[in-house]
N, C-alpha and C positions, 0 to 999 in steps of 0.2 A: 504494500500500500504506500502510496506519496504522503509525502510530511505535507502538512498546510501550514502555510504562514498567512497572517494578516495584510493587508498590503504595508502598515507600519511597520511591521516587524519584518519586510521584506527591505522597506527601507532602512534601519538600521542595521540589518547585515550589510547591504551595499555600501553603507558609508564607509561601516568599520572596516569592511575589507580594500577600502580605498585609503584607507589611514586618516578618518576624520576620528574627532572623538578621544583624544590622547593629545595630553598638556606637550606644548610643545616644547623641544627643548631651550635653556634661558641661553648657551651658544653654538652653535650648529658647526660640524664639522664635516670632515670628508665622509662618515662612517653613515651618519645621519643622512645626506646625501645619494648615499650608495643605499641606502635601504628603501630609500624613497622610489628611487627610479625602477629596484630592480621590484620594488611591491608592486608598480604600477605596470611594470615592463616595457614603456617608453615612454620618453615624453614630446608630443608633434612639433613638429618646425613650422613655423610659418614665417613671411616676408613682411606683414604688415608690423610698424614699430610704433602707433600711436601712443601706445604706454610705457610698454615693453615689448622684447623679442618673446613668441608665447613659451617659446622650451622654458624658460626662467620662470614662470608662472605658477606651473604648479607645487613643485617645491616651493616656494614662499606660499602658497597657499596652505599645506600641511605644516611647513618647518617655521614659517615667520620670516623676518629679516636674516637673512643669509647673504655671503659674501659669492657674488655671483662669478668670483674667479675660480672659484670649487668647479663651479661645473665647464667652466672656459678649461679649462685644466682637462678632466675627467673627458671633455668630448675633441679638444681640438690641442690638445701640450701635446708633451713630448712622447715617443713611443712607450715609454717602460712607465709611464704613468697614465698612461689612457685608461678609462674602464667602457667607455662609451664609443660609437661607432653610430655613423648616418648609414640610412638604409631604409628604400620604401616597404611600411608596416602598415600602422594607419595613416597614411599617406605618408610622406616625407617625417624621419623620425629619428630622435636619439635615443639607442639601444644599449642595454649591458651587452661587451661581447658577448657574453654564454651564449646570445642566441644567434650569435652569427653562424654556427654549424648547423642550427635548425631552419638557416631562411636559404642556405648554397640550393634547395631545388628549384626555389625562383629564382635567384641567379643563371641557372641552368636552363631553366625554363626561358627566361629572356636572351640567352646566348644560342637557344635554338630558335629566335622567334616566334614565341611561342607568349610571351606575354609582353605589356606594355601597352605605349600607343603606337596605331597603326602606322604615326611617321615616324617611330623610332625600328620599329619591327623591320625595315627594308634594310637596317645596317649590320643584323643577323644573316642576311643573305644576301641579296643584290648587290648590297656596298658595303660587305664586309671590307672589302680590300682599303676603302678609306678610311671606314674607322681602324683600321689595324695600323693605318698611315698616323693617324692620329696619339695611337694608343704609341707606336715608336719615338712620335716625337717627345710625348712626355718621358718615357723612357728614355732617352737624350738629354735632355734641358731640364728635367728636373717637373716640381711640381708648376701646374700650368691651370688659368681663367677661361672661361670660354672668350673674355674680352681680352686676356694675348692673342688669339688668333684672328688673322685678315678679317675674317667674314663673320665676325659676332659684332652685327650692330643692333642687334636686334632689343627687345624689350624684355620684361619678366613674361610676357604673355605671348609674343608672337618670338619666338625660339628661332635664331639664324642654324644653319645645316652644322655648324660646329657644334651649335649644343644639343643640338638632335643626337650626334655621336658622340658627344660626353656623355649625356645622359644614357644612352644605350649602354656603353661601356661601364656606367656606373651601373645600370641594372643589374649586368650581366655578370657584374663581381670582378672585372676587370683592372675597375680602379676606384678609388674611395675619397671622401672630402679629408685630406691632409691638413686645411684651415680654414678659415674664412676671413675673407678680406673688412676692411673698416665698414664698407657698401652692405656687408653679409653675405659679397658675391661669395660662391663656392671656388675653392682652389683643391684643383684634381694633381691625385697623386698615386702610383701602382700600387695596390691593396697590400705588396706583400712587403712595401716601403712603409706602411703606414701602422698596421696592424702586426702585433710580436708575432712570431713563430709559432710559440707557444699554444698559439686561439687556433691558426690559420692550421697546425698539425694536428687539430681533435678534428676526429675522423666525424664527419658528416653519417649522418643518420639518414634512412629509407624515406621518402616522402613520407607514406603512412606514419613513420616513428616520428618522420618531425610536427605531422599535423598532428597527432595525439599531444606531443608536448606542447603546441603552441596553442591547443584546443586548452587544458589543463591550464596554461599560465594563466590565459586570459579567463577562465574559471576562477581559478585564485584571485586575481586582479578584479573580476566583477563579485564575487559573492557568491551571488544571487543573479541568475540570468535565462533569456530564453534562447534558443536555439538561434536565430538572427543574430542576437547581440555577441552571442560566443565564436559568430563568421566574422561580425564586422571588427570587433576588435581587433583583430590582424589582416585583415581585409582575405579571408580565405573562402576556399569555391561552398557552395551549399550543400554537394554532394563530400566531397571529405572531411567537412565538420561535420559532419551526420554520423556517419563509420566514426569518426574517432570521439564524438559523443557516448555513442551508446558503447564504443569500447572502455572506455573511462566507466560507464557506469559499471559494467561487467566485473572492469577491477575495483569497484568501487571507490575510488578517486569523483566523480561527479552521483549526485542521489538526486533523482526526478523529484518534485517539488510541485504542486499545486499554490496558485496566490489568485484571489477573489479579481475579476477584472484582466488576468494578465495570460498570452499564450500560455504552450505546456513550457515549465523553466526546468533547471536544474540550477542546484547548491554544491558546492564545493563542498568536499568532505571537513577541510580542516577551516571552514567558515564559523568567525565569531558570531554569536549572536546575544546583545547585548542588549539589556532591558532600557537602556535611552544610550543619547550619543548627543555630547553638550561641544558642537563644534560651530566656529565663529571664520568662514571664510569667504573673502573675495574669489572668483571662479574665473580663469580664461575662457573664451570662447570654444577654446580648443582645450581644455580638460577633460579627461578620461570621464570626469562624474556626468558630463553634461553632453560629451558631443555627439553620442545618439539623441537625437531629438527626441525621437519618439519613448524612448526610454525616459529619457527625465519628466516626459507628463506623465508616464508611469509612476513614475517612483513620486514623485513630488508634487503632480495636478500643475504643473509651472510648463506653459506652452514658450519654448527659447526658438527664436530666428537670429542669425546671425544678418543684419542689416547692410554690413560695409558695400556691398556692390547696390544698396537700395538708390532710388534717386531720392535725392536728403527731402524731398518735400514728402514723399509718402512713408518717410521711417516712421514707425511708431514709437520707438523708445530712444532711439541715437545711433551713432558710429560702431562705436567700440565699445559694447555693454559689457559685464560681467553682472553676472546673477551675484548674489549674496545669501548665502550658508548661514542660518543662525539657528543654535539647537540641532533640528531635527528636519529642517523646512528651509527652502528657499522660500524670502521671502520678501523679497525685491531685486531690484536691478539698479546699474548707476554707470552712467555715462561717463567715460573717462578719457583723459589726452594729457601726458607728459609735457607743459611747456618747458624744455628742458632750456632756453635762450633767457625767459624766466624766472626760472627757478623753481616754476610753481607746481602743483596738482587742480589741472581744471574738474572740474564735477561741471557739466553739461547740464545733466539731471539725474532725480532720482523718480523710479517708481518703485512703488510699495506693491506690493500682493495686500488681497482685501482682509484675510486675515491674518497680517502681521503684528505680533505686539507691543504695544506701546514703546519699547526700550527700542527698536528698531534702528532709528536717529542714532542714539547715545550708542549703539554697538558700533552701527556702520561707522560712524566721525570716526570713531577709536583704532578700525580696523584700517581707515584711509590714511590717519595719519601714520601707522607703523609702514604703511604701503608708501608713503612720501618720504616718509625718512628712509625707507631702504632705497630707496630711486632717489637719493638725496636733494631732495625737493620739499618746499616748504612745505613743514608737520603739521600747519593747520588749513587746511584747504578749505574754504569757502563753502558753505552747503547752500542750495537749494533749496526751497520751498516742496518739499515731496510733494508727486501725484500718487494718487493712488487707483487701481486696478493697472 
């Protein structure tokens, strides 16, 4: 028979197995860090920098103010202290090695043309020969921009043919992000220049072994999930998160689960389930709590749209929203933008959910201003007249 949870008590497994809910530590280290990233199992990249860059985000959202060369370190230093590694997972993403031996079949898969976009897929075969030109020259010169080469004039959105074959070559495990430039451009470098021995010699696992494992992480990393959410977290096919679902169950590592409202789910075996969850945080857009959409009005009745490509006269809530965590509930949203020329923390606006309570105000100001002081910008930011719904 399936265990039943409440939808509450569905949501405070998910938090907790997100890392909300646990005082955070008073100074944050590499260790702190490293637990964080490897509990969630990555944390996404993105380009837009209104606030911040969002890899940085979530970490301060469980650890608090932290020193964000921990993770400049951890994903972009030197080889014998890296622990992190770029790599498309849920989308564009920073990884604990571990599981760089459980993703080599989409590398492999993209080096047969075999995944990716369809203009990157022609350099698996028609024009391998150039990207191979490519891949030599950085092997030559060292690590290389798609804006060293002649033909990169292009945009973040319209891709010139050089970074069609970077990025293929990166798919395909070829070559890897060595740094990133002041821009956040990517600086490509040969995977086995960038990453120790040590990672690149543990032997690669069967698809099937790696989709079990990477079915299992993101188990652990949700809690509590349905069979959708256990694909998209590593962005995996529908049919081998199926088979390695219901293998997991067999080994009993994931237990079928019933929740009022919600598809059929499954719980992680080693999931806390904790009779409240007193956590206080600002959320990226791109956070693992939040970025299935359809999920979060699950878990939390809180409908989130990510606005930035909206035309600003039909946004409803702003730019660059971040939900906000208090207790057990999202329970508003606040518009935010870095004037870093400034100094300042703008607050746009704020929306309240209808049944927020009263402390609401006094939590957010508190949590903004640790948020301005780690982005060293002024600690009392100016609030808004809250809307509410």
């Amino acid at each position: 028979m399936k265990d039943r949870f409440s939808p509450a008590e569905a949501r405070r497994i998910a938090l907790a197995a997100q890392g909300f809910g646990v005082a955070r530590p008073s100074v944050v280290h590499q260790g702190h860090l490293r637990r964080t990233v490897e509990r969630l199992g990555l944390h996404q990249i993105d380009s837009v920098n209104v606030l911040s860059r969002a890899h940085y985000l979530p970490a301060f959202s469980r650890l608090g103010a932290y020193d964000r060369t921990l993770l400049d370190r951890a994903a972009w230093g030197r080889r014998s202290e890296r622990r992190l590694f770029e790599y498309w997972a849920h989308e564009a993403s920073l990884l604990p090695l571990s599981l760089h031996p459980l993703l080599r079949w989409r590398m492999a898969r993209a080096d047969r043309g075999e995944a990716g976009y369809a203009g990157m897929r022609v350099f698996a075969r028609e024009r391998r020969e150039e990207a191979m030109a490519v891949l030599e020259r950085i092997r030559q010169d060292g690590p290389l921009a798609a804006s060293d080469f002649e033909s990169s004039r292009a945009g973040w959105w319209e891709w010139s043919q050089s970074k069609r074959m970077l990025e293929w070559l990166f798919y395909a495990g070829h070559i890897t992000t060595a740094t990133r430039r002041r821009s956040f451009e990517r600086v490509y470098d040969l995977t086995e220049r960038v990453i120790a021995p040590a990672v690149l010699d543990l032997p690669a696992p069967t698809e099937e072994e790696a989709h079990r494992a990477l079915v299992e992480m993101s188990a652990r990393a949700l809690g509590i999930a349905t069979m959708g959410e256990l694909r998209d977290y590593m962005r995996l096919g529908v049919a081998e998160t199926r088979t390695a679902a219901l293998q997991l169950v067999e080994e009993g590592l994931l237990r079928p689960v019933a929740v009022p409202g919600w598809p059929p789910a499954f719980m992680h075996r080693d999931a806390r389930r904790p009779r409240r969850v007193g956590g206080r945080a600002l959320l990226a857009p791109f956070d693992p709590l939040v970025w299935e959409r359809a999920r979060a009005e699950r878990l939390f009745g809180f409908r989130y749209r990510i606005e930035i490509y909206v035309p600003a006269a039909r946004r409803q809530h702003g730019y660059y929203v971040l939900p906000f965590l208090l207790g057990e509930r999202l329970v508003g949203r606040v518009d935010l933008k870095a004037d870093r020329k400034a100094g300042r923390l703008i607050v746009h606006a704020v929306h309240l959910e209808p049944d927020a309570p009263g402390e609401t105000m006094e939590e957010l100001a508190a949590e903004l201003a640790i948020l301005a002081g780690w982005l060293g910008l002024d600690d009392a930011p100016a609030m808004p007249v809250p809307e509410r719904g």
